[in-house]
C-alpha positions as a Markdown table, in Angstrom:
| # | Residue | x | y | z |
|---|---|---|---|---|
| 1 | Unk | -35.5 | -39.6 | 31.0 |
| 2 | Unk | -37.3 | -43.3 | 30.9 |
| 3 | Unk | -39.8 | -43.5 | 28.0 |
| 4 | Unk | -42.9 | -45.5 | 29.2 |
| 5 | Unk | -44.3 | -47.2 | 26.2 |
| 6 | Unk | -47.6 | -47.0 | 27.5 |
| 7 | Unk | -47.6 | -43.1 | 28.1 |
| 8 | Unk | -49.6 | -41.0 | 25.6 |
| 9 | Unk | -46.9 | -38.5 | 23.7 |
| 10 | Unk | -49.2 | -35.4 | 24.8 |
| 11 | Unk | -48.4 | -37.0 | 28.3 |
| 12 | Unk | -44.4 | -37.0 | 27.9 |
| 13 | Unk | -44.6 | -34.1 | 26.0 |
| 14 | Unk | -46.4 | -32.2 | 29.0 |
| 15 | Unk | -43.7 | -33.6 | 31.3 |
| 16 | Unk | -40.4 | -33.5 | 29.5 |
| 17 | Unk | -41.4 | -29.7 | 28.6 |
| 18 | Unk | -42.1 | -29.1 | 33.0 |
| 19 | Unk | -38.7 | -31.1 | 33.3 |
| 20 | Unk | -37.1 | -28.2 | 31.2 |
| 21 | Unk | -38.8 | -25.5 | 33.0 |
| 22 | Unk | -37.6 | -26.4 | 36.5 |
| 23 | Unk | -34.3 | -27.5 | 35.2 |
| 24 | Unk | -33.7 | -23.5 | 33.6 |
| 25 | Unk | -35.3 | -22.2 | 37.1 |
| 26 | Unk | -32.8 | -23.9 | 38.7 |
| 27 | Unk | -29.8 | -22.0 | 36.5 |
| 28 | Unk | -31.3 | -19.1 | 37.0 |
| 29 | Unk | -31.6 | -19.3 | 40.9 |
| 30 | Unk | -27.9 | -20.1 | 40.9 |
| 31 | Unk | -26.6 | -17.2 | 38.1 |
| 32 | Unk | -29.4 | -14.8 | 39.3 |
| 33 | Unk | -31.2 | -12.5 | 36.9 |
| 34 | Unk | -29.7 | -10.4 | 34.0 |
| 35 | Unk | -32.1 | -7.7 | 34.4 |
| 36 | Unk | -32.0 | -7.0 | 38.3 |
| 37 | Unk | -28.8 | -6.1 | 40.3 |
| 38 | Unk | -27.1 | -8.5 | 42.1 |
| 39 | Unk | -27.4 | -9.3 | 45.7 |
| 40 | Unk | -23.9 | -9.4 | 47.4 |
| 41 | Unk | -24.1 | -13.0 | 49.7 |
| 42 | Unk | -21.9 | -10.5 | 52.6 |
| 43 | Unk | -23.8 | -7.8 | 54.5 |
| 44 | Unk | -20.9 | -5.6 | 54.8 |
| 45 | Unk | -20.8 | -5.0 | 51.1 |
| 46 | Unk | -24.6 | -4.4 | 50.9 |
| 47 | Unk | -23.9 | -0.9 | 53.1 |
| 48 | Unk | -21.6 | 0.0 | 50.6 |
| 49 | Unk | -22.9 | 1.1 | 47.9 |
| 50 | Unk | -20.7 | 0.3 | 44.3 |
| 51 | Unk | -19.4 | 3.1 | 42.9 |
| 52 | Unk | -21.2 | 3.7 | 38.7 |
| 53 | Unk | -19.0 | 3.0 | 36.4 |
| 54 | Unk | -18.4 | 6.0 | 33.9 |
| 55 | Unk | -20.9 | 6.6 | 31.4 |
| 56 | Unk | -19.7 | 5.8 | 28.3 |
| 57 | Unk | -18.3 | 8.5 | 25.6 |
| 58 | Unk | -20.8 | 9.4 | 23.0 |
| 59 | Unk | -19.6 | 8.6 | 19.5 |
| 60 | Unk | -19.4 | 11.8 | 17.7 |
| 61 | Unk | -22.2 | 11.7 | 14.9 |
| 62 | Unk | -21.3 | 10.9 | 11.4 |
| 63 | Unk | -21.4 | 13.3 | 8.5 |
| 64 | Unk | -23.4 | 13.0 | 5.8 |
| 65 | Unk | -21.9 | 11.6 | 2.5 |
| 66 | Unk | -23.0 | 14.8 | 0.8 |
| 67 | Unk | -20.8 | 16.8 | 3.4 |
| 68 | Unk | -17.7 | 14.6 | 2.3 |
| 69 | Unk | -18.3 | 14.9 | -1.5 |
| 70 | Unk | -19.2 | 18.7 | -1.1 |
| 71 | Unk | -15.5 | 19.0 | 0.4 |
| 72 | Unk | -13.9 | 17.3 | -1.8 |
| 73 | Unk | -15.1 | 19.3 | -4.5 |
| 74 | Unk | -14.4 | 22.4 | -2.8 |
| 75 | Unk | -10.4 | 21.0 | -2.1 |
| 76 | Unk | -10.5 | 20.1 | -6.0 |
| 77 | Unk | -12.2 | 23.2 | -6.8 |
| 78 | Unk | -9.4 | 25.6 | -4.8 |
| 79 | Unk | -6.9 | 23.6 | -6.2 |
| 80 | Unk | -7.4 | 23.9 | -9.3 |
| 81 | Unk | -7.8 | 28.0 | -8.8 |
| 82 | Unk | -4.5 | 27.9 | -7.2 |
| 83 | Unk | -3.0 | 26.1 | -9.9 |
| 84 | Unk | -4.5 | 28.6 | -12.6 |
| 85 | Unk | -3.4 | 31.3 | -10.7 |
| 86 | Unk | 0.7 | 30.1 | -10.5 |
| 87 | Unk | 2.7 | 32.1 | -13.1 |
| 88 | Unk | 3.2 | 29.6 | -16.0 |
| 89 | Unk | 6.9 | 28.7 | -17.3 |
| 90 | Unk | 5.9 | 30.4 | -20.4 |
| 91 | Unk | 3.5 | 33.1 | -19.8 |
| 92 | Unk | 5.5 | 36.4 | -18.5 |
| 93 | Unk | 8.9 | 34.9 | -18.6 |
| 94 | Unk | 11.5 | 36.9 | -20.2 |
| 95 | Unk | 12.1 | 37.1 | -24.0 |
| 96 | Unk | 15.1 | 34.6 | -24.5 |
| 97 | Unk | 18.2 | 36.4 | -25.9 |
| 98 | Unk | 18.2 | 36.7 | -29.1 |
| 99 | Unk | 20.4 | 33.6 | -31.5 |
| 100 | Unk | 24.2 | 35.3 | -33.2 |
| 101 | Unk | 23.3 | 35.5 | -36.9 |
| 102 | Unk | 24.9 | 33.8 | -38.9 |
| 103 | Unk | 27.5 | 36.7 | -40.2 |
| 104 | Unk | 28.9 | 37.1 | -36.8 |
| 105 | Unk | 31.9 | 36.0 | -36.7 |
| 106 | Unk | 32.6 | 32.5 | -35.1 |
| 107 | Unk | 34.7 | 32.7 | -31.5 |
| 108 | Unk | 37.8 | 30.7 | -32.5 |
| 109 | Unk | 38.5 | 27.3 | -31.2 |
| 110 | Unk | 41.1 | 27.2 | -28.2 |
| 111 | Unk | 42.9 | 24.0 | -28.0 |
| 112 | Unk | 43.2 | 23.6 | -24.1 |
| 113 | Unk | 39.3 | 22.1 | -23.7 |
| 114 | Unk | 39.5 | 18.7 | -25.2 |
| 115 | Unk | 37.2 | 17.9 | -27.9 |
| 116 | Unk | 34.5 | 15.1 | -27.3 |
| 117 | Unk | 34.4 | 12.7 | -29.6 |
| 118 | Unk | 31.2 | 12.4 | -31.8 |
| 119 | Unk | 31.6 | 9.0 | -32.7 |
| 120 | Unk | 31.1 | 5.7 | -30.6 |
| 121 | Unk | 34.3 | 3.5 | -30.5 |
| 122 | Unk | 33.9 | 0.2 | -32.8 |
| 123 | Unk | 35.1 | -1.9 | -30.1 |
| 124 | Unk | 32.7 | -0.7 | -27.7 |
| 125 | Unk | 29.7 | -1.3 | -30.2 |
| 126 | Unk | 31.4 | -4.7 | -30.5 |
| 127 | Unk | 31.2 | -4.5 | -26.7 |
| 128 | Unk | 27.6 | -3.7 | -26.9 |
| 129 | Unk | 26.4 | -6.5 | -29.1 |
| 130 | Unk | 28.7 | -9.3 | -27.3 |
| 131 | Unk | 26.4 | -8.2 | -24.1 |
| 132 | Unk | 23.3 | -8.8 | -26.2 |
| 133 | Unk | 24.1 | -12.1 | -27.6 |
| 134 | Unk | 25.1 | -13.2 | -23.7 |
| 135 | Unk | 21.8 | -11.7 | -22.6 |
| 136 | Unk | 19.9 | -13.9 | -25.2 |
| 137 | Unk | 22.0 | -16.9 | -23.9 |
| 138 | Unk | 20.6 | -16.2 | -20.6 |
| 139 | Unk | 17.3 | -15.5 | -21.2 |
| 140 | Unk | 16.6 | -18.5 | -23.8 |
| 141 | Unk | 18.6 | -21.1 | -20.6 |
| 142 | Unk | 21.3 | -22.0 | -22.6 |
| 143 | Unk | 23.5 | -23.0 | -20.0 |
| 144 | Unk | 26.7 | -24.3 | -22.2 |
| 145 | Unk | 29.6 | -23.9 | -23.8 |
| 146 | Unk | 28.1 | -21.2 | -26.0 |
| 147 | Unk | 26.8 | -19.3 | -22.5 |
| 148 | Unk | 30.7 | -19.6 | -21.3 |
| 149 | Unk | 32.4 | -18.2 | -24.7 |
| 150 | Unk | 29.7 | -14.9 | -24.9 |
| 151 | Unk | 30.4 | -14.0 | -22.0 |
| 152 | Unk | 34.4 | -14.6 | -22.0 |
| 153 | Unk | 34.4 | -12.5 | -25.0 |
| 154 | Unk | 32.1 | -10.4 | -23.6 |
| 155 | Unk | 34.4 | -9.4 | -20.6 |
| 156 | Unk | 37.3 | -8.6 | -22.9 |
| 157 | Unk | 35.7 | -6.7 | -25.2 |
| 158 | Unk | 34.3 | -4.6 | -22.3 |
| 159 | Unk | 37.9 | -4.3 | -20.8 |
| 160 | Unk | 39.1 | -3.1 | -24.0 |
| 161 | Unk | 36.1 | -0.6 | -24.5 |
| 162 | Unk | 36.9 | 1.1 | -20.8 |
| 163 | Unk | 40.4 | 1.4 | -22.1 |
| 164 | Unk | 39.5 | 3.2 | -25.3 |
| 165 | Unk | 37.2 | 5.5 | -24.1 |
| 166 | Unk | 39.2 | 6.4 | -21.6 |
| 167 | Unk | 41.4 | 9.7 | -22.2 |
């Protein structure tokens, strides 16, 4: 669009604003109208008519929030009955048989079970605190000589530990 200086600006207004209204008349003779059907250009397809497309499924309606939470207490409210209704571990079991005073004789010792030992072999507590002092290496990054020793020890003392315990 020119611009004439001498026009008046209600003047170009007036015009530019007819400009846009022939220019969108124009589009819409060429797309056609939203709102109407569309004319096919061929006759042959106007004596046919077009077959509906299906309507569309309607969306089941929603519940109400009060629906949900009044199941959810319900579930909580049956599950909790069912759970107070479950014999307890401790409520009709059987008495526990009754502890051999302490006059009755003891059953002798047979010496074909082995005995296990009560007491923890000292190289395996050596074993134990070798693996801590490596595991402080580590974690602290000391990535030396000192890292190399621990855990050379280490790995002896467990070899010897696995060889004591053993029967």
């Amino acid at each position: 669009m020119a611009t004439n200086p001498e026009e008046r600006p209600e003047e170009r207004q007036r015009r530019e604003l007819e400009e846009i209204r022939r220019k969108f008349h124009e589009v819409g003779a060429r797309l056609g109208s939203a709102f109407e059907p569309a004319s096919p250009a061929d006759p042959a397809e106007q004596a046919q008519p077009r077959a509906l497309p299906p309507p569309p499924s309607p969306d089941p309606p929603a519940r109400p929030r009060w629906q949900w939470l009044a199941a959810v207490a319900l579930i909580f409210t049956l599950g909790a009955g069912f759970g107070y209704l479950l014999p307890r571990s401790g409520a009709g079991a059987q008495p526990a048989p009754p502890q051999p005073s302490a006059t009755a004789p003891a059953a002798p010792q047979t010496s074909a079970a082995p005995t296990p030992k009560d007491a923890v072999p000292r190289v395996c507590l050596e074993t134990a605190r070798l693996a801590d002092h490596t595991i402080h290496l580590l974690v602290t990054n000391v990535r030396d000589r000192r890292l190399a020793e621990s855990l050379k020890a280490y790995t002896l003392a467990s070899q010897a530990c696995r060889e004591e315990a053993s029967p």
